[in-house]
C-alpha positions as a printed NumPy array, in Angstrom:
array([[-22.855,  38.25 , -22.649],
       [-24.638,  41.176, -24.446],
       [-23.731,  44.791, -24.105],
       [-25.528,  47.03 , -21.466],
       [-27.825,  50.077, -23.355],
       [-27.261,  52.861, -21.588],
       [-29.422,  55.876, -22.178],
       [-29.326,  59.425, -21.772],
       [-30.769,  63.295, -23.196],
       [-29.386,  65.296, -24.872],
       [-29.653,  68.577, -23.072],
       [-27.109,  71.451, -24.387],
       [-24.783,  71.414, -27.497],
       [-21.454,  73.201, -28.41 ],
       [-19.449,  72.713, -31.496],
       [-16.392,  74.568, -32.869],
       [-14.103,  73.834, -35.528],
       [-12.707,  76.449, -38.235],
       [-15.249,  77.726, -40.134],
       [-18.097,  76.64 , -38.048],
       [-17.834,  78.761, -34.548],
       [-21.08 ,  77.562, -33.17 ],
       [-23.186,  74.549, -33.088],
       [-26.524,  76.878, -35.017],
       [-23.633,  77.383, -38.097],
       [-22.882,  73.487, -38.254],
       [-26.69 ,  72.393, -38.282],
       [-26.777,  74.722, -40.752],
       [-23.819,  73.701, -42.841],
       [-24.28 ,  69.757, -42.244],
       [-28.052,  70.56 , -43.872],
       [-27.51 ,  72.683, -46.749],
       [-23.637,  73.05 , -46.878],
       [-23.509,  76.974, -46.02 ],
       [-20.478,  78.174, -44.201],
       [-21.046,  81.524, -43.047],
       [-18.496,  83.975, -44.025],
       [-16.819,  86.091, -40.845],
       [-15.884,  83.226, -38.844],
       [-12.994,  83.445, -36.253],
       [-10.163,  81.922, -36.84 ],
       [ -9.671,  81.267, -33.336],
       [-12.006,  80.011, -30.545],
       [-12.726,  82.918, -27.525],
       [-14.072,  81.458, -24.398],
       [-15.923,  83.91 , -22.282],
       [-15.092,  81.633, -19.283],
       [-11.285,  82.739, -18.752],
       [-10.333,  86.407, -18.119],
       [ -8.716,  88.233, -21.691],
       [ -5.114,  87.95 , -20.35 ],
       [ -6.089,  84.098, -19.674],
       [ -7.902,  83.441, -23.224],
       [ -5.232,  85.105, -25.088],
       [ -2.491,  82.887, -23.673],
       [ -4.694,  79.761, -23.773],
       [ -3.492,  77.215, -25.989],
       [ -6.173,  76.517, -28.96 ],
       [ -6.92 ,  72.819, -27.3  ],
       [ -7.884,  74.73 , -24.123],
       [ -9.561,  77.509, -26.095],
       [-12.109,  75.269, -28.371],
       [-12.805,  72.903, -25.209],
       [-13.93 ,  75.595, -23.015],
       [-15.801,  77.251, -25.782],
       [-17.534,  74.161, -26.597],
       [-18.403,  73.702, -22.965],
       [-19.687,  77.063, -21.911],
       [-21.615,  76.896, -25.378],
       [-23.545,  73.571, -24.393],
       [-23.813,  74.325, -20.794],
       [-25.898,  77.868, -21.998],
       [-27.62 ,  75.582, -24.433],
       [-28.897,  73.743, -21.723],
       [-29.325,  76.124, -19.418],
       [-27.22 ,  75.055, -17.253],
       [-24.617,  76.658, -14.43 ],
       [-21.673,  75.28 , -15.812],
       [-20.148,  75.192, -11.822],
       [-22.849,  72.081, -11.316],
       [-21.906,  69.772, -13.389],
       [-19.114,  66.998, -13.237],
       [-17.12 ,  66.495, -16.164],
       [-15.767,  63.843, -18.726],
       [-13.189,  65.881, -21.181],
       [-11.7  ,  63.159, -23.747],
       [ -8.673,  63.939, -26.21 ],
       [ -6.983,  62.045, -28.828],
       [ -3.536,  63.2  , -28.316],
       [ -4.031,  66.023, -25.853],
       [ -1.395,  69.233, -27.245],
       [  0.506,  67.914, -29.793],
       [  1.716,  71.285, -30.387],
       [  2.772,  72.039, -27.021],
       [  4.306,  68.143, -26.434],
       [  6.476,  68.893, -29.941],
       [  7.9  ,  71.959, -28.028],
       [  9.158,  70.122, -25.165],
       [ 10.376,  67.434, -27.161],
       [ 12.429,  69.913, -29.6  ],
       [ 13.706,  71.657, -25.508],
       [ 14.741,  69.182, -23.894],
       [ 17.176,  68.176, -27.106],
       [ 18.409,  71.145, -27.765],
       [ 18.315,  73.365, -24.468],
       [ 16.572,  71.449, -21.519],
       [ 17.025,  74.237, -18.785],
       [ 15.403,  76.818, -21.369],
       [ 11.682,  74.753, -20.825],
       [  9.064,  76.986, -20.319],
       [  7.294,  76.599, -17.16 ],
       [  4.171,  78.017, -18.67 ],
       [  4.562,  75.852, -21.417],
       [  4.752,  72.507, -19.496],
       [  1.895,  72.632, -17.288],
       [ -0.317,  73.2  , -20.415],
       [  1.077,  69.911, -21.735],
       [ -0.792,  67.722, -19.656],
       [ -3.366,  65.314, -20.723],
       [ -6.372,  67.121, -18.046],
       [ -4.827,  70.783, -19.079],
       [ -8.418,  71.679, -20.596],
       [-10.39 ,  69.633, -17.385],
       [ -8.324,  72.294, -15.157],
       [ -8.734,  75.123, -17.148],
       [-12.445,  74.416, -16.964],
       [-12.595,  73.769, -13.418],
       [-10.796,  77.025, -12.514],
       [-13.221,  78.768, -14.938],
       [-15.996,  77.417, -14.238],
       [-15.437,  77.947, -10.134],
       [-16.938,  74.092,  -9.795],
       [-15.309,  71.712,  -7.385],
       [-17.38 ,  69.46 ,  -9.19 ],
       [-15.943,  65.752, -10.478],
       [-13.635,  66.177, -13.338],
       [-12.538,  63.047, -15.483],
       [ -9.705,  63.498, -18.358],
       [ -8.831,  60.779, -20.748],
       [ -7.611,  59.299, -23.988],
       [ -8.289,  56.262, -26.096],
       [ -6.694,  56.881, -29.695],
       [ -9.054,  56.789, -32.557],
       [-12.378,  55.64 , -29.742],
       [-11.488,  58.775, -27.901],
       [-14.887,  60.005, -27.559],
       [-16.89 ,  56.643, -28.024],
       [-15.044,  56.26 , -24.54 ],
       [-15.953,  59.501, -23.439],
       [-19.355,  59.117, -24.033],
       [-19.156,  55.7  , -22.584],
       [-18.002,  57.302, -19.165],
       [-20.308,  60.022, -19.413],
       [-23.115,  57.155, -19.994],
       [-22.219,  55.18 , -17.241],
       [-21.784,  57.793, -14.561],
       [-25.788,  58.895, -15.35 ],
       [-26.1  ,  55.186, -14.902],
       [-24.428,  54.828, -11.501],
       [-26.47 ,  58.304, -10.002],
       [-25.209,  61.45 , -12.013],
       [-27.601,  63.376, -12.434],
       [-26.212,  65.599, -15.609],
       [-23.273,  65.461, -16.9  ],
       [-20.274,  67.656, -19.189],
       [-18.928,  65.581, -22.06 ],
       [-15.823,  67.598, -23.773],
       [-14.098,  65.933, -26.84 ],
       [-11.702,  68.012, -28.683],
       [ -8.016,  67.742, -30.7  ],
       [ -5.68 ,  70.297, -32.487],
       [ -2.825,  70.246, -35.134],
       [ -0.278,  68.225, -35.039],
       [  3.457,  69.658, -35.897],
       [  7.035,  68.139, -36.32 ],
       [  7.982,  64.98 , -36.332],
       [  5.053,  63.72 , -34.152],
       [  2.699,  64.927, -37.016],
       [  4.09 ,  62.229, -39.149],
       [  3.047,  59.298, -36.435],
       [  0.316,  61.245, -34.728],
       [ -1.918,  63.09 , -37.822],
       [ -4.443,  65.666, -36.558],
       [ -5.581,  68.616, -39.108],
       [ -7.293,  72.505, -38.005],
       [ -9.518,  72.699, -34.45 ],
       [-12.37 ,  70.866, -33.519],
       [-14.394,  70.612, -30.557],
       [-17.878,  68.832, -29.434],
       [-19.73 ,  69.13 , -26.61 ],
       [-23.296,  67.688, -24.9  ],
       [-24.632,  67.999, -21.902],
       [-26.162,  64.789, -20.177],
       [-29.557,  64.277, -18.374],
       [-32.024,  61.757, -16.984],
       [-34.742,  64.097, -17.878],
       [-35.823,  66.855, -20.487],
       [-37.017,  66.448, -24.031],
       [-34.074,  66.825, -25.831],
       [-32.766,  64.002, -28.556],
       [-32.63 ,  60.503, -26.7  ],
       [-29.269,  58.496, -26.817],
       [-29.526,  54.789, -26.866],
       [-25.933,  53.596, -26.94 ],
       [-24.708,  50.05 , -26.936],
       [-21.374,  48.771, -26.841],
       [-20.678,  46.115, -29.506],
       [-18.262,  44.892, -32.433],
       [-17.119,  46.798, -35.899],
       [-19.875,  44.825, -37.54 ],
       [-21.936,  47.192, -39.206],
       [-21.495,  48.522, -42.768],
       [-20.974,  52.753, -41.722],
       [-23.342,  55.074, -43.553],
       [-21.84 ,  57.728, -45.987],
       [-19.762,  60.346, -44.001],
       [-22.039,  63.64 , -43.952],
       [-21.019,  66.898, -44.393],
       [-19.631,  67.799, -40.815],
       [-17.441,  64.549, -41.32 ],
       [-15.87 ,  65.648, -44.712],
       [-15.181,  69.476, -43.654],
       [-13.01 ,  68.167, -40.269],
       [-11.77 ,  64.676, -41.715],
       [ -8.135,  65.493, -40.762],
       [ -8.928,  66.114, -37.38 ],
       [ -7.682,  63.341, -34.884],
       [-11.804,  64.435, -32.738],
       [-13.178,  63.678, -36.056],
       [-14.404,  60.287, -34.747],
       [-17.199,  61.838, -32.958],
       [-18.631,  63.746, -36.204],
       [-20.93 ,  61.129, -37.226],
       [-23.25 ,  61.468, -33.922],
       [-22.945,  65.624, -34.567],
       [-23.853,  64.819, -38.63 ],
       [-26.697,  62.685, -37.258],
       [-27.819,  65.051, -34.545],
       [-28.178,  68.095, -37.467],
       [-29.919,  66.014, -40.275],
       [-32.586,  64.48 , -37.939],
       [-30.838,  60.583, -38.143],
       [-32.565,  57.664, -36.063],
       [-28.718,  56.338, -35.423],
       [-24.976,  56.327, -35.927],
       [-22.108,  54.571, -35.062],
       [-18.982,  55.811, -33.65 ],
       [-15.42 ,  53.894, -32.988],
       [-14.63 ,  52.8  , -29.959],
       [-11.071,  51.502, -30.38 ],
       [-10.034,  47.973, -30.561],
       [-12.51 ,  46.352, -33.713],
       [-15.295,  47.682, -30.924],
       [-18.296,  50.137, -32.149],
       [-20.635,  52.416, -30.358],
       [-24.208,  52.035, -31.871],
       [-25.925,  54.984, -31.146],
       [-30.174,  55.114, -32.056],
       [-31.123,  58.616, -31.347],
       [-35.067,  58.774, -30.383],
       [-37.257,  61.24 , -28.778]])
């Protein structure tokens, strides 16, 4: 039995990674391979109060930023719209704390600490942020990370959404979990999801790692370490003006994405 396509528009887009803060600098670098030269070391999302960004860590920094950033793309309140964040490995960072704590001096664990260490950390953030009591979904699929993300996002337009968040975003890996679990710099991707508009059509069908992949584009080589860099070749396409792309879906599966108007 054949794949579904599922179909959607592209409505709003955020990007982040370090030394592209904004989705206008990656076009710009993924065309002509510009980086411009103040960029922040560190995402800043607006959404959270200063006290709240500055003790944000960076996975919950560059996923809000890439949200707000697409939801003001698309002009859209950001307290509408349900939700699909997806993560490789969620805080590695933060999970390589606890696991150093609890060895050496359990009853020392930071409170703060753990309840940032939870795979939907970002999803909460957002939802606090955001003031939405909207449908949040937070999940993980290794390498197809956000083939499956977009895949959920897909299917809940498909089953009466009406526009939809998709968040997919990873940070660097540290200790010994660095050596099992790789994941290089800050990156973050986000779209927002419609029926309607005239934004960049996704045609996306669900099928096996049969395709020879096209040359990795500049986006793709600049965040290669990154464990979100799966979902570069859609962002590469999206910039250059490509008819299609395919992303990993875990498993020998592939997401063949045709991008229309």
């Amino acid at each position: 039995m054949s794949s579904p396509t599922l179909t959607a528009r592209i409505a709003g887009i955020g990007f982040w990674c370090r030394g592209l803060p904004s989705w206008s600098a990656a076009q710009a670098y993924a065309q002509g391979g510009a980086l411009p030269a103040d960029a922040p070391g560190r995402p800043s999302p607006q959404l959270l109060a200063p006290n709240e960004r500055r003790r944000a860590p960076e996975t919950v920094a560059v996923a809000l930023e890439v949200a707000l950033a697409a939801c003001a793309d698309a002009q859209r309140d950001p307290g509408t719209l349900p939700s699909v964040f997806t993560s490789t490995h969620g805080d590695l960072a933060i999970t390589d704390y606890m696991c150093r704590q609890l060895a050496e001096d359990p009853a020392g664990l930071s409170p703060i600490r753990f309840h940032n260490s939870v795979h939907n950390a970002a999803a909460g953030y957002w939802t606090i942020g955001a003031q939405t009591h909207a449908p949040a979904t937070a999940l993980s699929a290794f390498h197809g990370s956000f083939a499956q993300g977009l895949l959920e996002a897909l299917t809940q337009l498909a089953t009466g959404t009406e526009a939809l968040l998709l968040v997919g975003y990873d940070s660097q890996s540290s200790g010994p979990l660095g050596r099992v679990s790789h994941s290089q710099g800050l990156l973050g991707g986000a779209l927002v999801l419609t029926h309607q508009g005239d934004g960049p059509l996704l045609r996306a069908t669900l099928g096996t790692d049969g395709h020879a992949r096209a040359p990795a584009g500049r986006l793709e080589h600049h965040a290669a370490g990154n464990a979100m860099a799966p979902m570069l070749p859609l962002f590469d396409a999206l910039a250059n003006g490509a008819t299609h792309c395919h992303l990993d879906a875990g498993n020998g599966a592939q997401l063949q994405v045709e991008i229309g108007r």
